[in-house]
ZAKOL-266448 format. One record per residue (C-alpha): residue number from 1; x, y, z. Coordinates in Angstrom, 1 decimal. Layout:
// residues N
R  NUM  X  Y  Z $
...
This chain:
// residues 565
R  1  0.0  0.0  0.0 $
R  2  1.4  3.5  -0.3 $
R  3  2.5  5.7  1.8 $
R  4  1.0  9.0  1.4 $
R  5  0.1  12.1  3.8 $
R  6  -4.2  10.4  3.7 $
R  7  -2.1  7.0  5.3 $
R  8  0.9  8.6  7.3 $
R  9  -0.1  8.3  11.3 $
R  10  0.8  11.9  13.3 $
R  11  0.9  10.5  16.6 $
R  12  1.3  7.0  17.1 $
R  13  0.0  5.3  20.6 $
R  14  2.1  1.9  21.5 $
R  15  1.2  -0.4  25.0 $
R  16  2.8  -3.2  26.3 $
R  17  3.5  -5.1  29.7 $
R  18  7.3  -4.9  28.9 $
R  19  7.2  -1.2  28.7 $
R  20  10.0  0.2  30.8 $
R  21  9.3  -3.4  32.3 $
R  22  11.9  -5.8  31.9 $
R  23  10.5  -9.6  31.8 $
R  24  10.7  -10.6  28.9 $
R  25  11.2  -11.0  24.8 $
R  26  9.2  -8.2  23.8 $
R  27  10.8  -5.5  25.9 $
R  28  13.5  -6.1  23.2 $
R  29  11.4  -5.8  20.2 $
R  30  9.9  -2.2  22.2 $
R  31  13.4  -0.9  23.0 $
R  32  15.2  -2.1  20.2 $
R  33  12.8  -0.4  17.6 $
R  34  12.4  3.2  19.6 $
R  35  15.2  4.4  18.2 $
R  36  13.7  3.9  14.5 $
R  37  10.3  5.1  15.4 $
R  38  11.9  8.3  17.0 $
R  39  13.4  9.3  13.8 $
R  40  10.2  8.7  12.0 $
R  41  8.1  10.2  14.3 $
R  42  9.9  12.1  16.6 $
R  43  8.2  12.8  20.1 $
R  44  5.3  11.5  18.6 $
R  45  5.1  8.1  19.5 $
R  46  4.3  7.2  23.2 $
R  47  4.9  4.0  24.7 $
R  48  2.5  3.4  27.7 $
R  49  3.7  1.1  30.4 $
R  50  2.6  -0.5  33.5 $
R  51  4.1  2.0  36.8 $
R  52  4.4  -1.5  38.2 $
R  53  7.9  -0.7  39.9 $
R  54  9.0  1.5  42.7 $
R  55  10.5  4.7  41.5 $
R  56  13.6  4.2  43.0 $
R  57  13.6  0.7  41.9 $
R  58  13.3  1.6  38.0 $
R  59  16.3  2.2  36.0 $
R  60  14.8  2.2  32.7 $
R  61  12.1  5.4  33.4 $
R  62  13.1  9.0  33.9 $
R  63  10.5  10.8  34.8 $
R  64  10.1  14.4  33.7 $
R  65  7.1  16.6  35.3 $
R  66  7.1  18.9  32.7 $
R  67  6.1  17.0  29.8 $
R  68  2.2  17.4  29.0 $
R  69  1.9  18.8  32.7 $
R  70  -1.5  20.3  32.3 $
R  71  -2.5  17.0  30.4 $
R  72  -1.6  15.1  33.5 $
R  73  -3.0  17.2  36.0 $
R  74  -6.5  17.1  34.2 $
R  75  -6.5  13.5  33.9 $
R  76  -5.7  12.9  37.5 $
R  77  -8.1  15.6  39.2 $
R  78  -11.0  14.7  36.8 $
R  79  -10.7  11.6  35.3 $
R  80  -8.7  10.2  38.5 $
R  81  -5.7  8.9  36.4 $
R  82  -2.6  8.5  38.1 $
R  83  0.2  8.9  35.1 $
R  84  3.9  9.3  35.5 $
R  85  5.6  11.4  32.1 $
R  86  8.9  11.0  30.7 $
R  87  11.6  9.3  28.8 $
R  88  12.3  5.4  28.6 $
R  89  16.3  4.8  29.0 $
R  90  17.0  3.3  25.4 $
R  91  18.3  4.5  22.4 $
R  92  15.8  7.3  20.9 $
R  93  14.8  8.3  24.8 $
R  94  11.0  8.0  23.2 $
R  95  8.2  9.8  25.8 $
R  96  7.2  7.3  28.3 $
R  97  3.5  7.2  30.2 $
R  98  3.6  4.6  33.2 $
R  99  0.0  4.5  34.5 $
R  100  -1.1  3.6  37.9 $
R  101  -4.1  1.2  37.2 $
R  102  -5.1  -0.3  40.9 $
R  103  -8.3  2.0  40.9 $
R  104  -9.8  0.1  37.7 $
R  105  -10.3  -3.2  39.6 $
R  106  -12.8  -1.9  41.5 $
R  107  -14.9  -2.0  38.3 $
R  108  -13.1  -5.6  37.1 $
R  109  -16.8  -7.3  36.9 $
R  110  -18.9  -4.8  35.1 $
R  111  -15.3  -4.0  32.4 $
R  112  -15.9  -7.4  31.7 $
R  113  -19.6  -7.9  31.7 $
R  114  -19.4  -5.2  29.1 $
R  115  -16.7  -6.4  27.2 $
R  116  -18.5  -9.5  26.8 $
R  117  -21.4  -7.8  25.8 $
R  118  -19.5  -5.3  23.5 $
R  119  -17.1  -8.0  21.9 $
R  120  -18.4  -11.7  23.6 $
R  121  -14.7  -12.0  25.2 $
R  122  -15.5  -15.1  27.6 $
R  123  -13.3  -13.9  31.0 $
R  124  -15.7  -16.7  33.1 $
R  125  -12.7  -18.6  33.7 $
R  126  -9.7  -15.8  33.9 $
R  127  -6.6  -16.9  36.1 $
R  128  -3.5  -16.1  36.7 $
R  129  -2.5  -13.3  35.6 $
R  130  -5.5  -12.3  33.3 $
R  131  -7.1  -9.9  35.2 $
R  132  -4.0  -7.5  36.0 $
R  133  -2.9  -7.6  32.2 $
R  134  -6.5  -6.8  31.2 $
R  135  -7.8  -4.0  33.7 $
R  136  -4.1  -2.7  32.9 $
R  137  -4.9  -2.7  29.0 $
R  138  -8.0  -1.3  30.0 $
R  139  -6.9  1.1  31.8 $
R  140  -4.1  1.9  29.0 $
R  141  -7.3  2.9  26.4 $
R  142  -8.5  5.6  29.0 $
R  143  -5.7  7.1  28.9 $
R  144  -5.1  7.0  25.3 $
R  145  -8.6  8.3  24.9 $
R  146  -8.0  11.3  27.6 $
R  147  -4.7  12.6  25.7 $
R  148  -6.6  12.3  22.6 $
R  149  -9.9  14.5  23.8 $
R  150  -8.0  16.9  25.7 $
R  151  -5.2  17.5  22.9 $
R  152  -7.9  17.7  20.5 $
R  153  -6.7  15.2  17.8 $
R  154  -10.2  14.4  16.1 $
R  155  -8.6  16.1  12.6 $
R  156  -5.4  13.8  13.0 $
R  157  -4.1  10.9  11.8 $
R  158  -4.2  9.0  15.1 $
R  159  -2.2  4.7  15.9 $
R  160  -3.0  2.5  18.9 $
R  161  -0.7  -0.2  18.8 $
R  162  -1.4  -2.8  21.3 $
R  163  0.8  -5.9  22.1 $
R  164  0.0  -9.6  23.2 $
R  165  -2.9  -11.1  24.4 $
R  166  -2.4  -8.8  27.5 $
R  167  -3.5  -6.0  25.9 $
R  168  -6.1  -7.2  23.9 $
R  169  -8.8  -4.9  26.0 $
R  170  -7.0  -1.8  25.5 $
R  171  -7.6  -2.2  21.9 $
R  172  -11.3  -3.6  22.3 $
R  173  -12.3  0.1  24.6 $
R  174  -10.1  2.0  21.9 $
R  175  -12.8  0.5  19.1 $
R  176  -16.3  1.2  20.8 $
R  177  -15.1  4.4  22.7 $
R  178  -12.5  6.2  20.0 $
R  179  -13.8  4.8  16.4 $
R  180  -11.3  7.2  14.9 $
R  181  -8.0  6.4  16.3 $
R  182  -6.7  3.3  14.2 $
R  183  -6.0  -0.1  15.9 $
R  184  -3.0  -2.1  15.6 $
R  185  -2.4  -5.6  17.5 $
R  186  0.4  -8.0  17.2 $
R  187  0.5  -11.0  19.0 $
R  188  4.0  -12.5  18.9 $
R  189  2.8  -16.3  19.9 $
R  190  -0.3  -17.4  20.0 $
R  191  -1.7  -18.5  23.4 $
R  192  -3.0  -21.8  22.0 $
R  193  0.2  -22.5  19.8 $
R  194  2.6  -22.1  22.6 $
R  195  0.1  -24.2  25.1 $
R  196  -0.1  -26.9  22.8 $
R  197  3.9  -27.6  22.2 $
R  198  4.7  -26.8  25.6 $
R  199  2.5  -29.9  27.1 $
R  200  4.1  -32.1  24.3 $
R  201  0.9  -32.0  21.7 $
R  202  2.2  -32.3  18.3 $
R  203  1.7  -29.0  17.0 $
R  204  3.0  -28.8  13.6 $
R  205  1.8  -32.1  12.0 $
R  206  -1.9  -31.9  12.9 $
R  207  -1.9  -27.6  12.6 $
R  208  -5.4  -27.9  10.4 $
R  209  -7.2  -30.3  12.6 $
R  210  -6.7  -28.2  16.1 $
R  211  -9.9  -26.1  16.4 $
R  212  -8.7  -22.7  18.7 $
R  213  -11.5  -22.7  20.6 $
R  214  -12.1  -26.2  21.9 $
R  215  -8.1  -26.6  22.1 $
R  216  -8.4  -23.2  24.7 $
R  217  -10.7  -25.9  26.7 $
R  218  -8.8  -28.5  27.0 $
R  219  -5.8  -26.6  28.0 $
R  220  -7.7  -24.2  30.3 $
R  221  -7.0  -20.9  28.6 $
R  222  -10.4  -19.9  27.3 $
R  223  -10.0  -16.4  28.9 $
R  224  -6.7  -15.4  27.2 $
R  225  -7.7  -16.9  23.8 $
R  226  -10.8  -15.7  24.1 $
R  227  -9.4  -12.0  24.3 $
R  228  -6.6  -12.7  21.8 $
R  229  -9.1  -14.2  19.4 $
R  230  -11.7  -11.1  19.7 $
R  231  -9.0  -8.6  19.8 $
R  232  -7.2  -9.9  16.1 $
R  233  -10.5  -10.2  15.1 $
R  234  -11.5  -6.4  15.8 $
R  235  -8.9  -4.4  15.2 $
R  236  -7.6  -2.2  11.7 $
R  237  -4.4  -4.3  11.5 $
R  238  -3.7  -7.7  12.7 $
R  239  0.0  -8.9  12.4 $
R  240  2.5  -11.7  14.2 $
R  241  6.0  -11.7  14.0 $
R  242  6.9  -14.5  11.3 $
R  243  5.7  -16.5  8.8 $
R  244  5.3  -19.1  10.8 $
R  245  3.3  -17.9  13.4 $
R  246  0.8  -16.5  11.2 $
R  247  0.0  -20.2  10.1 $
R  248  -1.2  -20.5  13.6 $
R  249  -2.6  -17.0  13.8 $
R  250  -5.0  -18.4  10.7 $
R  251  -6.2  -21.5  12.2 $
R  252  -6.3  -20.2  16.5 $
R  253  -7.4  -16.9  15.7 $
R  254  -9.5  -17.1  12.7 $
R  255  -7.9  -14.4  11.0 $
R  256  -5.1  -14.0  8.5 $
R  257  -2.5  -11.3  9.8 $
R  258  -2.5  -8.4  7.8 $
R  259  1.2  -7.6  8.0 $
R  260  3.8  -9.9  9.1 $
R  261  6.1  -7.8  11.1 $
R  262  9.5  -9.2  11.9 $
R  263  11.7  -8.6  14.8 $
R  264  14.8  -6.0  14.3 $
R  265  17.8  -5.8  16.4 $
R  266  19.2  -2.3  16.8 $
R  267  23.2  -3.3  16.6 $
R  268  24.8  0.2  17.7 $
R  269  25.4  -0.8  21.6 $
R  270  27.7  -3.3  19.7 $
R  271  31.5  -2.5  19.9 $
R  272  33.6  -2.9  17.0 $
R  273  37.2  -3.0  16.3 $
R  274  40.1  -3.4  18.9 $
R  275  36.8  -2.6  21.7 $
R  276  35.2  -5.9  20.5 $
R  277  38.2  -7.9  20.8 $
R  278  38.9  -6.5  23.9 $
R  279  35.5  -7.0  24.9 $
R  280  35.2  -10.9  24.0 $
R  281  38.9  -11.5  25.6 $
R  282  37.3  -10.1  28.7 $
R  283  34.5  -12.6  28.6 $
R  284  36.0  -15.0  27.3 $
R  285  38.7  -15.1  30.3 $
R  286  35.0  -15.2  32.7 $
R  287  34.0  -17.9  31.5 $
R  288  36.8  -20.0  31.3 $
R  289  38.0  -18.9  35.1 $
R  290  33.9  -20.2  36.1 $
R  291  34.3  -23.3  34.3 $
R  292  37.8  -23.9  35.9 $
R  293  36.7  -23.6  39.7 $
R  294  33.6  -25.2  39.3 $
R  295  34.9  -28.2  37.5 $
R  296  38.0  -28.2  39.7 $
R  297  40.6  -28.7  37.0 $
R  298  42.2  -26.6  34.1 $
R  299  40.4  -26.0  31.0 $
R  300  42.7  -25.4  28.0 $
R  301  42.5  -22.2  26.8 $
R  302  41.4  -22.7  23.0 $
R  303  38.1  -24.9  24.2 $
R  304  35.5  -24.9  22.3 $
R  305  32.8  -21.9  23.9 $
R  306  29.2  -23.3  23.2 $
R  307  25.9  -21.9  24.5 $
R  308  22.0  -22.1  24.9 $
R  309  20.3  -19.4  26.6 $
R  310  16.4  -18.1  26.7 $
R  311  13.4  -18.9  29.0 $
R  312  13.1  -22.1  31.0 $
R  313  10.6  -23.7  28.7 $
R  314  12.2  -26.9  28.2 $
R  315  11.0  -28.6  25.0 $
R  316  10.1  -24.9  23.6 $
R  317  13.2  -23.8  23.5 $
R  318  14.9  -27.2  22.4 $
R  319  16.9  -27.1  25.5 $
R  320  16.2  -31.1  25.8 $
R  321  17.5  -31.4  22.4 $
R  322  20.7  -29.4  23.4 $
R  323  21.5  -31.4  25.9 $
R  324  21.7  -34.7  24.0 $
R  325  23.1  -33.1  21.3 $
R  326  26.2  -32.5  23.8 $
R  327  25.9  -35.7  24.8 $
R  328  26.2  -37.2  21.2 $
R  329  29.2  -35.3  20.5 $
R  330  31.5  -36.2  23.4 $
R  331  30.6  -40.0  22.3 $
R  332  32.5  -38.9  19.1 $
R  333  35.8  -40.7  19.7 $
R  334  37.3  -38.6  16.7 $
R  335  36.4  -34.9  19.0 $
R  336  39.7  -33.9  20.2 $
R  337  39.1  -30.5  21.6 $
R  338  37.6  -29.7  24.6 $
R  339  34.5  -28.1  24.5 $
R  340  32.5  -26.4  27.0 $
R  341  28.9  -26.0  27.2 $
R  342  26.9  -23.3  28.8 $
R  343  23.5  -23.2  29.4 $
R  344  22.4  -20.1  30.7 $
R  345  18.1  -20.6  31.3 $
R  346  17.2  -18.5  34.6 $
R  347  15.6  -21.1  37.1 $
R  348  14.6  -20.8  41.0 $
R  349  17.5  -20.4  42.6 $
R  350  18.4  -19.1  45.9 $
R  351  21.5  -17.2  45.0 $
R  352  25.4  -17.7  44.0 $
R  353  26.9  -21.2  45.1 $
R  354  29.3  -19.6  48.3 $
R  355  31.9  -22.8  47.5 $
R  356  31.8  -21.4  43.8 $
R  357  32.2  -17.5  45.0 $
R  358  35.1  -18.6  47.5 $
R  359  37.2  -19.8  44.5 $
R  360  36.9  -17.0  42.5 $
R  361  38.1  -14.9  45.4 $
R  362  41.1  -16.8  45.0 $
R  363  42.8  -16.4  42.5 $
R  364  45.2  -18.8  42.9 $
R  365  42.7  -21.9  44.2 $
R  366  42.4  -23.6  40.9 $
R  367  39.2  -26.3  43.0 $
R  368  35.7  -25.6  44.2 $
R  369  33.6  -27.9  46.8 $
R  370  31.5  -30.2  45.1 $
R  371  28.5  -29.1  47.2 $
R  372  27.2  -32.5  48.7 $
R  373  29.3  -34.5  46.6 $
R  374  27.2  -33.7  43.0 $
R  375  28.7  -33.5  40.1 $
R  376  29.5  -30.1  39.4 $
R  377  27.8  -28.4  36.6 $
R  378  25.5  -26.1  38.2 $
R  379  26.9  -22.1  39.4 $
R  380  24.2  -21.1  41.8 $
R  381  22.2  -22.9  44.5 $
R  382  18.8  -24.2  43.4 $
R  383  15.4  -24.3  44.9 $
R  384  14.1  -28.2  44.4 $
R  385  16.9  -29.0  42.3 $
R  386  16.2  -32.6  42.5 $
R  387  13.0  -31.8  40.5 $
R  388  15.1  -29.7  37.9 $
R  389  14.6  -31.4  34.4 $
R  390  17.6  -29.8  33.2 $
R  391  19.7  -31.3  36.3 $
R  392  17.5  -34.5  36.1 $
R  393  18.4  -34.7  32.4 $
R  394  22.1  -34.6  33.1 $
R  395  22.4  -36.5  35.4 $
R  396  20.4  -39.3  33.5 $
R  397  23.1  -38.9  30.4 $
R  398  25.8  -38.9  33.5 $
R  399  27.3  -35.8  32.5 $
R  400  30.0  -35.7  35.5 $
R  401  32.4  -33.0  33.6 $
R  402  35.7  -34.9  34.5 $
R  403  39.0  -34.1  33.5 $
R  404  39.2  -36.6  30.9 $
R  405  36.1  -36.1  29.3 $
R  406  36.4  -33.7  26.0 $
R  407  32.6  -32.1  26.7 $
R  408  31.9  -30.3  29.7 $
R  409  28.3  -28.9  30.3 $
R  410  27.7  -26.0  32.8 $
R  411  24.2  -25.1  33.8 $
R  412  23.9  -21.1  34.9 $
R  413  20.0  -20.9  36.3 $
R  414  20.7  -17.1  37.2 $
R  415  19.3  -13.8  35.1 $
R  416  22.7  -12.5  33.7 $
R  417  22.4  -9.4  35.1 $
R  418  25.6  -7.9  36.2 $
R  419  24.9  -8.8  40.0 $
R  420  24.3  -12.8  39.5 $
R  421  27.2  -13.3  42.3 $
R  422  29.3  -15.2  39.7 $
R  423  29.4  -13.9  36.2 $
R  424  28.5  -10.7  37.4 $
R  425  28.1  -9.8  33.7 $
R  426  25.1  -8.5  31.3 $
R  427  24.2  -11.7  29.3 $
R  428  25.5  -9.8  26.1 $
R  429  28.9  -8.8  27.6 $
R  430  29.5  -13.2  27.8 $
R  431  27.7  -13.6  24.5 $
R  432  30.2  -12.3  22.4 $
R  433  33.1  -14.6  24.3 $
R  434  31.1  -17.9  23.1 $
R  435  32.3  -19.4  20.1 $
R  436  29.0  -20.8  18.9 $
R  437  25.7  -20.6  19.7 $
R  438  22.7  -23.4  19.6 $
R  439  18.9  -22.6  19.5 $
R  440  17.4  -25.6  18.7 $
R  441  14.1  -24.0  19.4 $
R  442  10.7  -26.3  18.6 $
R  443  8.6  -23.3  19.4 $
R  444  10.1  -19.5  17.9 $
R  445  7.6  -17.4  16.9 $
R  446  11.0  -15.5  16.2 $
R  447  14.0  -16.0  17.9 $
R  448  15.8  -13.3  19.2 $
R  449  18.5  -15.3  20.9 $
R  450  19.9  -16.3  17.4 $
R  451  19.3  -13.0  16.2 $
R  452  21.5  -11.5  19.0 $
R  453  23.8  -14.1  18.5 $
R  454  24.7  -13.7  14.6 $
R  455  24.6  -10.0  15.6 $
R  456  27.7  -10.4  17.6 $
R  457  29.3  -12.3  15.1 $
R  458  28.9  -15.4  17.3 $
R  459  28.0  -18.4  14.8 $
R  460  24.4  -20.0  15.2 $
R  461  22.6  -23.2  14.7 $
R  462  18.3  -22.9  14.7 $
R  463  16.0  -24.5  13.3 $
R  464  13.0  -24.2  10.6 $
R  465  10.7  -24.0  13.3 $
R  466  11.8  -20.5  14.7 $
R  467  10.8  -17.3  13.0 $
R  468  14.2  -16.2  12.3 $
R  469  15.0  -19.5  11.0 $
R  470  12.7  -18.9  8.6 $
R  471  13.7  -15.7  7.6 $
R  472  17.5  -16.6  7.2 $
R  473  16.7  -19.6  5.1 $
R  474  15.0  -16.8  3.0 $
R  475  17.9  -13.8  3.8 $
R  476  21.2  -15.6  3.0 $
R  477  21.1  -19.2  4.7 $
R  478  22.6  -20.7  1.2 $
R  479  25.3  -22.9  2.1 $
R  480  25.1  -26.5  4.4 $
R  481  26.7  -26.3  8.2 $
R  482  27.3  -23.1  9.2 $
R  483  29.8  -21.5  6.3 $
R  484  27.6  -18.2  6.0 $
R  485  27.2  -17.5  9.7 $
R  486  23.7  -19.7  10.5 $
R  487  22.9  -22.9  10.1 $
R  488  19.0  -23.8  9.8 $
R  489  18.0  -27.5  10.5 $
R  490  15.4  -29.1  9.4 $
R  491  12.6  -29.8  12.8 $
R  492  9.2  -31.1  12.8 $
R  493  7.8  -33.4  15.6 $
R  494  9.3  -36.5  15.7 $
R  495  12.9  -35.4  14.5 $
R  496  14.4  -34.9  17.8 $
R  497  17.7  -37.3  17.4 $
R  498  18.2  -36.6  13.9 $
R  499  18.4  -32.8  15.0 $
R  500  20.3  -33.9  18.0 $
R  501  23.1  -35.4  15.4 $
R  502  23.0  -32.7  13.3 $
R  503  24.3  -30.3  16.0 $
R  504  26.6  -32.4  17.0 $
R  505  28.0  -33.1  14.0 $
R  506  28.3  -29.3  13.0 $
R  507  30.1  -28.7  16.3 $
R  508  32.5  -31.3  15.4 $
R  509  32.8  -29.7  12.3 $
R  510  33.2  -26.4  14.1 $
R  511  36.0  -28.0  15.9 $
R  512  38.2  -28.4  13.1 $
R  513  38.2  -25.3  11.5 $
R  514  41.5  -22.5  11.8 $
R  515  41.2  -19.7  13.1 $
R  516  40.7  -17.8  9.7 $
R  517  38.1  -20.2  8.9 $
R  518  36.3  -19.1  12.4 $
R  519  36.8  -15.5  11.1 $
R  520  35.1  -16.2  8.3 $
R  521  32.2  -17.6  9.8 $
R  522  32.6  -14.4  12.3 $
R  523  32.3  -11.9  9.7 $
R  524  29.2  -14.0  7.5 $
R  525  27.2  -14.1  10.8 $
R  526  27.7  -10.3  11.3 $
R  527  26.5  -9.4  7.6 $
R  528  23.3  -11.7  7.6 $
R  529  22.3  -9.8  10.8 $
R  530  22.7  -6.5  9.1 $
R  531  19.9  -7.8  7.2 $
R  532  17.6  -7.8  10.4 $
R  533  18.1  -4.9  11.9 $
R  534  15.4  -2.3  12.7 $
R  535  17.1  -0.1  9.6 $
R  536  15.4  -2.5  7.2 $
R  537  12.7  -4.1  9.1 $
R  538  10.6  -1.2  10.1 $
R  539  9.0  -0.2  7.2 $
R  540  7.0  -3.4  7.9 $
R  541  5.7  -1.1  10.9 $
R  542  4.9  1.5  8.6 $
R  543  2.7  -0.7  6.0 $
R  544  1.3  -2.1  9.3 $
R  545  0.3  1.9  10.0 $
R  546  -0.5  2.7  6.6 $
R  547  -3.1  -1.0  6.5 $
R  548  -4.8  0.4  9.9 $
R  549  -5.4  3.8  8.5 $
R  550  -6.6  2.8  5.2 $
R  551  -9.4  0.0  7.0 $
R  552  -10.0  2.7  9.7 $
R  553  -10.8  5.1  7.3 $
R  554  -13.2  2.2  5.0 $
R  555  -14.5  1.3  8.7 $
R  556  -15.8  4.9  9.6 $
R  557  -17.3  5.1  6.0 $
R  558  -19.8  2.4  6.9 $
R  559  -23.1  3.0  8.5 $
R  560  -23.0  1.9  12.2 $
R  561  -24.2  -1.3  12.6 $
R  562  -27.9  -1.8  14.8 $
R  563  -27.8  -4.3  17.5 $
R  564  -30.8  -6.7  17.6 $
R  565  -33.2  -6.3  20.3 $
């Protein structure tokens, strides 16, 4: 569609739960792509959040009292809204509202008697955490719809962009209460989709036979696909994230996305040069001093770095799949370099192992404890670690990382934060010390661990089922194993050892190669990601605008629909 002044949005509204709210993948898709959106629309974009955080305890919100002051003031003397103004801490510093939304759940039952009414979203059997993400996204639409009355913005071209299931009510009250402000939602995994592979369900092979609604049933989730459903159903716009996911969107949801909008990766926090070598010989050297004082032995210095990392969801994420793939490989009597695997999935834990923290103290004390004689692959102390299926698993495959054996796995359950008590480094600032990265995923609406990965010129092995699989296999995924930075395996649901061996194999592979080869591979992971960042993909964003104003506009020409007595 074309971009003209008719189809060009002047203010642009965008909600989430991850705004200025760190938990989870799509606070990166948010805070990656501000930058982008500021240059386009410069201080006219607002990303409303959740003020779910103490103000001391936020260091991703400035708050500023001047912006839209006598906005603010009005809305919270007559309309009772509690709003905090001011700049998110990311590249672009985009104009932040964080909204105080407690009040709303005084009127949880009638918002969604109505909204059943309005829209037939079923919230009978809400749980969890349903009803804060809703009166939230409720509570989100107010506000939209106060900026937009008092700022007098009937004449412009006005977005809501609303994100995830979570949100789905702000953009149901946006589309009874403010008809002319545009609607956007993007799911980035459907409900029932990520339900159905997480309990083990063959998803793939059997997509056409699932039926959304009786599947949300069965799985106990007809309250957030029933909001999810009626909100891609309603709004101007409907997109997803990849290809693949808007298979599911078609059959779940009942609707075909209008715009498939991938996930960028903004790349200039990235050092180059003598700063990145620097950088990874900094990490690198972490690493390799963990490994050595929780195994208890020296590790050579040219072992083989590789990792997993991402949310605990164990056959998801193919971390299952990662683990025998390690196991296949040190059964490869021709492997003769040591490699060292680290999976870093944040679990319950109850803080840094001390035994682990007194080595590194000591700089000379090459041996750490075995805490009650286990076999040391594990940094930090674990909650129920006897009913850990990562631990479980490893121990099953008696992984026991001994001297002699060539593969070593280490299991890091803590956020990489910069204060984990043992890394005490930002995931990123160890990502670019690993040699090779492995994202076996089974469900990936995207796959923004591989993305991050080849955009540190860190080597990475996916698979067809993950969004950015799918998009490299399009993008420059043209030669077997991993010559041109990626390598793409084929998955479906009964493939696991067959993947298992084809990561192990490509390791090995891996293993051999000099270091100019490795440089190679370096440099081809690096340009394939310059292909994903936010530079190219977010003029998706702007079609997905352009779509929403265009149906908006064919929407309001209509004659409003009579209700039947």
């Amino acid at each position: 569609m074309q971009m003209d002044a008719k189809h060009t949005p002047d203010y642009i509204f965008e909600t989430s739960w991850e705004v200025c709210n760190k938990v989870g993948g799509i606070y990166t898709v948010l805070s990656t792509k501000a930058k982008s959106l500021q240059k386009l629309y410069k201080d006219r974009i607002f990303f409303i959040g959740p003020d779910v955080l103490k103000k001391s305890e936020n260091p991703w919100f400035t708050e500023d009292t001047e912006l839209y002051a006598p906005w603010r003031e009005f809305a919270r003397i007559n309309q009772n809204l509690e709003i905090r103004i001011g700049r998110w801490n990311i590249p672009g510093e985009p104009i932040v509202f964080l909204i105080k939304f407690d009040k709303f759940f005084e009127k949880k039952n009638s918002i969604y008697s109505q909204m059943w009414l309005d829209f037939g979203v079923d919230s009978m059997y809400a749980y969890g955490d349903y009803d804060e993400s809703s009166i939230f996204a409720y509570a989100s639409g107010v506000v939209m719809e106060s900026f937009y009355r008092f700022h007098h913005l009937e004449s412009e071209n006005v977005i809501a962009h609303f994100n995830e299931w979570q949100l789905g009510m702000g953009a149901l009250y946006i589309k009874k209460y403010v008809p002319k402000i545009a609607t956007v939602f993007t799911t980035h995994a459907t409900g029932i989709g990520r339900s159905i592979a997480g309990n083990g369900l063959p998803l793939y092979n059997h997509l056409k036979s699932y039926n959304g609604d009786q599947m949300a049933r069965e799985l106990n989730m007809v309250a957030k696909h029933s909001i999810e459903k009626k909100a891609a159903q309603n709004v101007d716009c409907f997109t997803t994230v990849s290809d693949i996911t808007a298979q599911e969107c078609a059959q779940f949801l009942q609707r075909q996305p209008d715009v498939v909008t991938p996930n960028g990766f903004e790349k200039g926090f990235i050092p180059k040069g003598l700063n990145y070598r620097r950088t990874r010989k900094k990490a690198r050297e972490t690493l390799l001093n963990v490994a050595e004082k929780l195994l208890g032995h020296s590790v050579h210095p040219d072992a083989l770095l590789v990792g997993i990392s991402g949310r605990y969801e164990y056959k998801n994420k193919g971390i299952d799949v990662f683990i025998d793939a390690m196991d296949k490989l040190r059964k490869m009597p021709q492997l003769s370099k040591d490699v060292i695997a680290f999976i870093m999935i944040p679990a319950w834990i109850k803080g840094p192992r001390k035994d682990l923290q007194s080595a590194l103290s000591s700089p000379d004390e090459k041996k750490s404890k075995k805490a009650n004689n286990q076999c040391p692959y594990v940094t930090h102390q674990m909650h129920e670690i006897e009913n850990d299926k990562i631990v479980n698993h490893l121990k099953y495959l008696n992984f026991c990382n001994t001297e002699n054996e060539r593969v070593k796995v280490i299991f890091v359950p803590s956020y990489l934060n910069g204060s984990d008590g043992i890394f005490n480094m930002d995931y990123y600032d160890l990502l670019i010390g690993l040699d090779v990265s492995v994202f076996p995923s089974y469900y990936e609406p995207w796959g923004y661990t591989p993305h991050e990965s080849v955009a540190f010129s860190i080597p990475t092995i996916t698979t067809t089922l993950a969004g950015f699989g799918v998009w490299a296999m399009k993008n420059g995924d043209n030669e077997k194993g991993l010559g041109d930075g990626v390598q793409v395996i084929y998955r479906d649901d009964s493939n696991h050892i067959e993947v298992a061996e084809e990561i192990a194999t490509t390791i090995y592979d891996f293993t051999l190669k000099s270091v100019d080869q490795v440089n190679v591979l370096k440099k081809n992971a690096a340009e394939l990601s310059d292909k994903a960042d936010w530079a190219h993909f977010i003029s998706y964003y702007q079609e997905a605008y352009c779509k929403a104003l265009h149906n908006s506009f064919i929407r309001l020409s209509k004659p409003a629909k009579l209700k039947a007595d």
